[in-house]
C-alpha positions as YAML, in Angstrom:
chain: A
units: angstrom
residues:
- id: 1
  name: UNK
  ca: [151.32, 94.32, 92.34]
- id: 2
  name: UNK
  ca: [153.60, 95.38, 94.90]
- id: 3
  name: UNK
  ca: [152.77, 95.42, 98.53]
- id: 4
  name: UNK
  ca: [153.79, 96.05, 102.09]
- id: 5
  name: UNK
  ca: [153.09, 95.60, 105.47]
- id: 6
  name: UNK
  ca: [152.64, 98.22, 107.94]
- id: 7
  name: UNK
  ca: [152.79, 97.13, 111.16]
- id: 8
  name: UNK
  ca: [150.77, 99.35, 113.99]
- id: 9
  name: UNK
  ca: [150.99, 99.30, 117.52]
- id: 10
  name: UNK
  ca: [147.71, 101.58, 119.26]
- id: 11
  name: UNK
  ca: [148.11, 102.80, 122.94]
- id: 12
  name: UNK
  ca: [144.83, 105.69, 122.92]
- id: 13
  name: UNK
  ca: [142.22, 104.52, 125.32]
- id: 14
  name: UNK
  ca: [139.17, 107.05, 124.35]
- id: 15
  name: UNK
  ca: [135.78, 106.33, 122.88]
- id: 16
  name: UNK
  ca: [134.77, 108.95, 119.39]
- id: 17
  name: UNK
  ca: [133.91, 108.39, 116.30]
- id: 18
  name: UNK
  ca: [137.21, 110.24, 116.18]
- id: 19
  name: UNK
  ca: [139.42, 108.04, 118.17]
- id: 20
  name: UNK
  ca: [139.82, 104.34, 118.73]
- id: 21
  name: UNK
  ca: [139.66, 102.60, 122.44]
- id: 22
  name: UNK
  ca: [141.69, 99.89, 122.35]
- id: 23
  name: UNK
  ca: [145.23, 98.82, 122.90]
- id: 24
  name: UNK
  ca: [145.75, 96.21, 120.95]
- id: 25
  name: UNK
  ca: [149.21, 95.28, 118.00]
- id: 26
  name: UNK
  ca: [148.37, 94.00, 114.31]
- id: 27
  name: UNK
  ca: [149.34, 94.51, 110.45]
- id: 28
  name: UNK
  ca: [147.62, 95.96, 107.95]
- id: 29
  name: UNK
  ca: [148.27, 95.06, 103.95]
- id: 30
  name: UNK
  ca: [148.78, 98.26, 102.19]
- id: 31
  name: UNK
  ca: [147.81, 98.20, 98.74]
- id: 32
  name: UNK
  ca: [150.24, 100.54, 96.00]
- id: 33
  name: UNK
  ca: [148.88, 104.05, 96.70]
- id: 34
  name: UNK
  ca: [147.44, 103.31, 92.52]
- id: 35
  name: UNK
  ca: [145.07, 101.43, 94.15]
- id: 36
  name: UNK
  ca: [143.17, 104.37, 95.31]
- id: 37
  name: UNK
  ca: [143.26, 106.72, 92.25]
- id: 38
  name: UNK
  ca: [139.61, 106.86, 91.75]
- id: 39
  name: UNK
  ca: [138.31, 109.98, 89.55]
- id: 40
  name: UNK
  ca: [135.26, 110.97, 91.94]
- id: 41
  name: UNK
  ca: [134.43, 113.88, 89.76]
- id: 42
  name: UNK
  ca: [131.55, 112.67, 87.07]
- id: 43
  name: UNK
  ca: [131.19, 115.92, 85.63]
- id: 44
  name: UNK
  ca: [133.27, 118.88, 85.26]
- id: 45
  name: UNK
  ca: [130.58, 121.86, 86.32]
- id: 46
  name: UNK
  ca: [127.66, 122.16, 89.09]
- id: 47
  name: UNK
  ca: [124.27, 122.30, 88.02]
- id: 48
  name: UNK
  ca: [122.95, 126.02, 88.12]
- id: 49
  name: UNK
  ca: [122.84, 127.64, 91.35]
- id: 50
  name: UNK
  ca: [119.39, 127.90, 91.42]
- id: 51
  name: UNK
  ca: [118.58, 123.79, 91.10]
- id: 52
  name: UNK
  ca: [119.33, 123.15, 94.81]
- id: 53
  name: UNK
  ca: [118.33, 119.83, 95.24]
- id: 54
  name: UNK
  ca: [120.26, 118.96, 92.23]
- id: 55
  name: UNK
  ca: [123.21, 121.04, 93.63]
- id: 56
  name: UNK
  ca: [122.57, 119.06, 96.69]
- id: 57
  name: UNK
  ca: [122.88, 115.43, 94.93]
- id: 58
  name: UNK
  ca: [125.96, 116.92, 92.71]
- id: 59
  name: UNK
  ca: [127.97, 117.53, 96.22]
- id: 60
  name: UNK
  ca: [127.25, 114.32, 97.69]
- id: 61
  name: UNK
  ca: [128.01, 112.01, 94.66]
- id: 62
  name: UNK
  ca: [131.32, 113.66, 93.66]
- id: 63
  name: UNK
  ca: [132.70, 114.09, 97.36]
- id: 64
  name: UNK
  ca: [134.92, 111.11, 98.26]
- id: 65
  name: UNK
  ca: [135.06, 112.14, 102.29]
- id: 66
  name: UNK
  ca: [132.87, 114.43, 104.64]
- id: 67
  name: UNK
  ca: [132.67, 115.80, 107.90]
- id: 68
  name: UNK
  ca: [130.68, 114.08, 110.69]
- id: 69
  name: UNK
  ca: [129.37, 116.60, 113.52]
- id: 70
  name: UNK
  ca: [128.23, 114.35, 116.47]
- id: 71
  name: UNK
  ca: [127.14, 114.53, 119.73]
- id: 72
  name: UNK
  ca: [130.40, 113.46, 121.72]
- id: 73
  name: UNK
  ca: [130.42, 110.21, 124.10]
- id: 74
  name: UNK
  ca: [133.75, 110.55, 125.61]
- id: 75
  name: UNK
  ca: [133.92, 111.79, 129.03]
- id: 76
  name: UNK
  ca: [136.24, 114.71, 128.85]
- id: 77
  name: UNK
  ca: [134.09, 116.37, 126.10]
- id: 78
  name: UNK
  ca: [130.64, 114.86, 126.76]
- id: 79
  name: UNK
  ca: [127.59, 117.15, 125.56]
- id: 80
  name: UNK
  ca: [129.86, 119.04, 123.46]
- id: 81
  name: UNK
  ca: [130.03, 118.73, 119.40]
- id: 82
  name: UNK
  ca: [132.45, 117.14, 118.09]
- id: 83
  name: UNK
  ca: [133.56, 115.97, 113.99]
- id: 84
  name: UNK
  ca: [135.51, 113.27, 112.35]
- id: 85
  name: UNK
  ca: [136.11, 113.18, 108.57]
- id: 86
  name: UNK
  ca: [135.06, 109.63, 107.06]
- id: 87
  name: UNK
  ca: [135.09, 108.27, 103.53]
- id: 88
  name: UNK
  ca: [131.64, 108.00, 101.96]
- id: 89
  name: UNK
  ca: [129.96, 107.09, 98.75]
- id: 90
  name: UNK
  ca: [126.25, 107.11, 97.54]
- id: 91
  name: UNK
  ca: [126.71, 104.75, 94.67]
- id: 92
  name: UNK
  ca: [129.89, 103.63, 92.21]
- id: 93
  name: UNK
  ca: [130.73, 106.65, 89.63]
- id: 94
  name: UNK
  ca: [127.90, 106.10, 87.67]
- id: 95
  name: UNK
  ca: [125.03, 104.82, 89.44]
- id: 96
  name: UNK
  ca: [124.18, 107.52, 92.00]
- id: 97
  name: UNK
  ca: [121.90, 106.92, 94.79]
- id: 98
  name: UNK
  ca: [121.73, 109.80, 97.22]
- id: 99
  name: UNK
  ca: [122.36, 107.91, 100.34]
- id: 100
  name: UNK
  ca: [125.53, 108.71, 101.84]
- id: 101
  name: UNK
  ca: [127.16, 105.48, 102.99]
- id: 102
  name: UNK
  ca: [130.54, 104.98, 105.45]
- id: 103
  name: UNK
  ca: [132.17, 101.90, 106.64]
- id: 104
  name: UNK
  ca: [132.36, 102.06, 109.88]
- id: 105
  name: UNK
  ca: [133.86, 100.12, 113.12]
- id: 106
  name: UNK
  ca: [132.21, 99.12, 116.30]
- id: 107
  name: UNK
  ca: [134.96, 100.72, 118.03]
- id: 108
  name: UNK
  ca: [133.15, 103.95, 117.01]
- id: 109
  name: UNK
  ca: [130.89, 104.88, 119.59]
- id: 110
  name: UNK
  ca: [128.52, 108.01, 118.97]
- id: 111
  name: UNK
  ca: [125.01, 109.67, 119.26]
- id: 112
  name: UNK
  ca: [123.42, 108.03, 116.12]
- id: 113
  name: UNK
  ca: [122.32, 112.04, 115.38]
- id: 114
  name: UNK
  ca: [124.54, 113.78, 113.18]
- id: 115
  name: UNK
  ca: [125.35, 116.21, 110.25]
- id: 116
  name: UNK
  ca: [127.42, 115.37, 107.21]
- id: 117
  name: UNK
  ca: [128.72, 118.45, 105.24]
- id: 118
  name: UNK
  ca: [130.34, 118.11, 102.40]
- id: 119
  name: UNK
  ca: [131.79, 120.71, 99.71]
- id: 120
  name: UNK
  ca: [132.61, 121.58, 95.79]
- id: 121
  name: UNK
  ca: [135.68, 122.36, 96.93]
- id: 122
  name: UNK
  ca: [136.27, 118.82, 97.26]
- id: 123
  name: UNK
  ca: [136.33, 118.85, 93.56]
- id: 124
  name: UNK
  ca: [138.12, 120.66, 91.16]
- id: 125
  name: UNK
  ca: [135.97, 123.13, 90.37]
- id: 126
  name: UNK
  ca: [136.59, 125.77, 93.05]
- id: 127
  name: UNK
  ca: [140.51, 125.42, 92.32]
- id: 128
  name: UNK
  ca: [139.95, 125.75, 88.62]
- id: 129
  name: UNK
  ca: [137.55, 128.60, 89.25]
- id: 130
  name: UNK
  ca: [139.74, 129.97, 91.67]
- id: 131
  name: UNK
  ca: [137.00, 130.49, 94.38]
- id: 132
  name: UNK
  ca: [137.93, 129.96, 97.88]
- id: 133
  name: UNK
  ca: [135.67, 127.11, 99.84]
- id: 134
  name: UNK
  ca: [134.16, 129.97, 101.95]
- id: 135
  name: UNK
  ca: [132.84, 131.61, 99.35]
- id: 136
  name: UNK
  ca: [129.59, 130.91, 98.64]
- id: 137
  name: UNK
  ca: [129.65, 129.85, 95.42]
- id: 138
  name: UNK
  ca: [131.82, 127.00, 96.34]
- id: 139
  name: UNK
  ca: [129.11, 125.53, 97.14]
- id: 140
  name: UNK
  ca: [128.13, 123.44, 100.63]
- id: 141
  name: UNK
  ca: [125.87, 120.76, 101.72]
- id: 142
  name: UNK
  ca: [124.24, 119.73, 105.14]
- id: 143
  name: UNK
  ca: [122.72, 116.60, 105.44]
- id: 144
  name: UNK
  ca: [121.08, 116.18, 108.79]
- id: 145
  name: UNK
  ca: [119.78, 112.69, 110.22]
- id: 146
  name: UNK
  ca: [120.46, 109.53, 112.06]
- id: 147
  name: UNK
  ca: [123.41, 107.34, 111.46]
- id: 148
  name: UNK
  ca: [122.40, 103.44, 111.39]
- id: 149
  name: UNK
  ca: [123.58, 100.64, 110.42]
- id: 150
  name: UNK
  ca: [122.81, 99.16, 106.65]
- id: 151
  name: UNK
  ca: [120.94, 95.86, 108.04]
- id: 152
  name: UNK
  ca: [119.31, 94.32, 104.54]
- id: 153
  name: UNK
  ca: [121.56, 91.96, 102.64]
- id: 154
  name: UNK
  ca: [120.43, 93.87, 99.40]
- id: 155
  name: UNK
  ca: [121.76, 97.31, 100.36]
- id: 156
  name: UNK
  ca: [124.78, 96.31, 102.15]
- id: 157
  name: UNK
  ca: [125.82, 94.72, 98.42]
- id: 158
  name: UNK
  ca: [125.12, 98.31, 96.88]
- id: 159
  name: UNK
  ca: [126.82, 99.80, 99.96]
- id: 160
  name: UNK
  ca: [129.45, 97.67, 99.52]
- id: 161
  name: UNK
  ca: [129.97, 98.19, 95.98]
- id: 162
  name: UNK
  ca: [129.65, 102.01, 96.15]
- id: 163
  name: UNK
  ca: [132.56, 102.26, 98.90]
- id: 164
  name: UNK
  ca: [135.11, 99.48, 98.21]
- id: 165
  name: UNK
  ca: [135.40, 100.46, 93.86]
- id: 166
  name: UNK
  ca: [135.91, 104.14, 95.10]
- id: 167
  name: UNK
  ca: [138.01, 103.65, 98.20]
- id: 168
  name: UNK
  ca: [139.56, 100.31, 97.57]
- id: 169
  name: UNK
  ca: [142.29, 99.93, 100.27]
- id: 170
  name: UNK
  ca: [138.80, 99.57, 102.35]
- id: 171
  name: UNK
  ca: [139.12, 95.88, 102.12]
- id: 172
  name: UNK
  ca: [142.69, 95.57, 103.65]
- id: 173
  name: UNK
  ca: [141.21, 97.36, 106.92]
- id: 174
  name: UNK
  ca: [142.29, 95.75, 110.25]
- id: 175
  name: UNK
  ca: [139.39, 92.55, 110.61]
- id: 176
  name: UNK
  ca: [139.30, 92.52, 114.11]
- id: 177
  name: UNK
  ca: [138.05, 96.21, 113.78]
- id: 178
  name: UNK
  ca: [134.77, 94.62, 113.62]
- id: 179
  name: UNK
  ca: [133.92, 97.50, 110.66]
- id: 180
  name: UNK
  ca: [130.54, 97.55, 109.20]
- id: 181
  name: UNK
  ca: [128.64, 98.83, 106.32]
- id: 182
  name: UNK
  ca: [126.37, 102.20, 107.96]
- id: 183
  name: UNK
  ca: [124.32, 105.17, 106.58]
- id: 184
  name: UNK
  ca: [122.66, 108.21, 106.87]
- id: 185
  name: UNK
  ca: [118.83, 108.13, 107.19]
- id: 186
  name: UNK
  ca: [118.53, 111.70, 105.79]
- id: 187
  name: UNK
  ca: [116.05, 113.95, 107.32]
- id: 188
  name: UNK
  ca: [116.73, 117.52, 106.84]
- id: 189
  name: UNK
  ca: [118.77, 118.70, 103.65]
- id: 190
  name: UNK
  ca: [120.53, 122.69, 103.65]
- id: 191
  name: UNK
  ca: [122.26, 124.11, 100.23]
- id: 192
  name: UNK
  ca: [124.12, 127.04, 100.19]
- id: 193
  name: UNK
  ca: [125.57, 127.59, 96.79]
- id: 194
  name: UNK
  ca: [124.86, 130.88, 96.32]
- id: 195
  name: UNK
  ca: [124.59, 134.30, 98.16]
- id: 196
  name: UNK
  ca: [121.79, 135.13, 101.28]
- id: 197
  name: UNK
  ca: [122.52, 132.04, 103.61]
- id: 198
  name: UNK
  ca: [121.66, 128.81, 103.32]
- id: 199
  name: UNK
  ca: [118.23, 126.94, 101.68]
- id: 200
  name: UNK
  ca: [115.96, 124.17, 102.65]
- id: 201
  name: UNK
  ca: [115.86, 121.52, 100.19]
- id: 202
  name: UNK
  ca: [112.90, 119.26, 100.61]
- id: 203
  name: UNK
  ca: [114.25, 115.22, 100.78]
- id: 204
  name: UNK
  ca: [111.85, 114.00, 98.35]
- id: 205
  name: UNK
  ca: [113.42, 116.36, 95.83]
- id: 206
  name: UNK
  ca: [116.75, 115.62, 96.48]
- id: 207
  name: UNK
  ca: [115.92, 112.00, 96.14]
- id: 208
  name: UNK
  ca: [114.38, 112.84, 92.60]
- id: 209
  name: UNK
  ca: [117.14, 115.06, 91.20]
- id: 210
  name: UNK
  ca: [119.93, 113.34, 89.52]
- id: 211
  name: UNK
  ca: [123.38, 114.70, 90.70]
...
């Protein structure tokens, strides 16, 4: 397998989730972009509008990336919201779990409360369907809790396992990155698949569904 080395020199000096904070010169093994061709999508169509917490689980397992909403740290923006798109998995393709997880680096720097969203139109439903990802029934997940990081040797195996066989060029990140394996304790769950705004879906039901 073919491979080569890009070589990266960072000058930004900020501290985001967004943005690193460090000036510092190394290389980075690029695997071919093959490598990364994971099929996220398990099955073709969403569960009935109505089955939100099912709708919710469907989302989560078949997005490959979300959005982070955070609190922001750095001093120009302090106190205002900010976002940063990270790769995240709650299981390999088929053994769901429900818990988003995200590797992470220490040079990431945030209010540990956030909001992931995440989207059909991540999949290739709404393109087939021809529904735009505003549209309500391109349907949209909130989950709201605290990002922490995965601290049992058990977990970070799964957590491990559920990012690195669907975003493999994970292990060539930069080692002296410090990155780490981190997840969202979910608190608060909002669906909106359908018309009429968005609905509460209770955790223990989400956790019960199967996506």
């Amino acid at each position: 397998m073919l491979r080569f080395l890009l070589t990266l020199i960072l000058t930004i000096g900020v501290n985001s989730l967004s943005l690193y904070s460090v000036k510092t010169y190394y290389e980075i093994i690029m695997p071919d972009i093959e490598d990364n061709s994971v099929n996220f999508n398990v099955n073709d169509d969403p569960p009935p509008h109505s089955e939100v917490a099912k709708m919710a689980r469907f989302i989560v397992h078949n997005s490959g990336r979300n959005f982070v909403i955070y609190q922001s740290l750095e001093p120009k923006t302090n106190d205002y919201p900010m976002g940063a798109v990270q790769s995240v998995s709650d299981g390999p393709v088929d053994n769901s779990k429900g818990t988003p997880y995200m590797f992470v680096s220490e040079l990431e720097d945030l209010d540990n409360r956030c909001t992931l969203t995440m989207t059909l139109a991540q999949t290739d439903y709404c393109k087939n369907k021809k529904i735009d990802p505003k549209f309500p029934l391109c349907a949209q997940v909130w989950l709201v809790g605290r990002f922490n990081r995965v601290k049992n040797e058990t977990e970070m195996d799964f957590a491990k396992d559920a990012l690195f066989s669907r975003h493999p060029t994970m292990k060539n990140w930069p080692k002296d990155h410090h990155f780490f394996f981190a997840k969202l304790d979910i608190e608060q769950i909002l669906v909106q698949d359908y018309f009429g705004g968005p609905v509460p879906v209770n955790v223990a039901d989400y956790y019960n569904a199967s996506p």
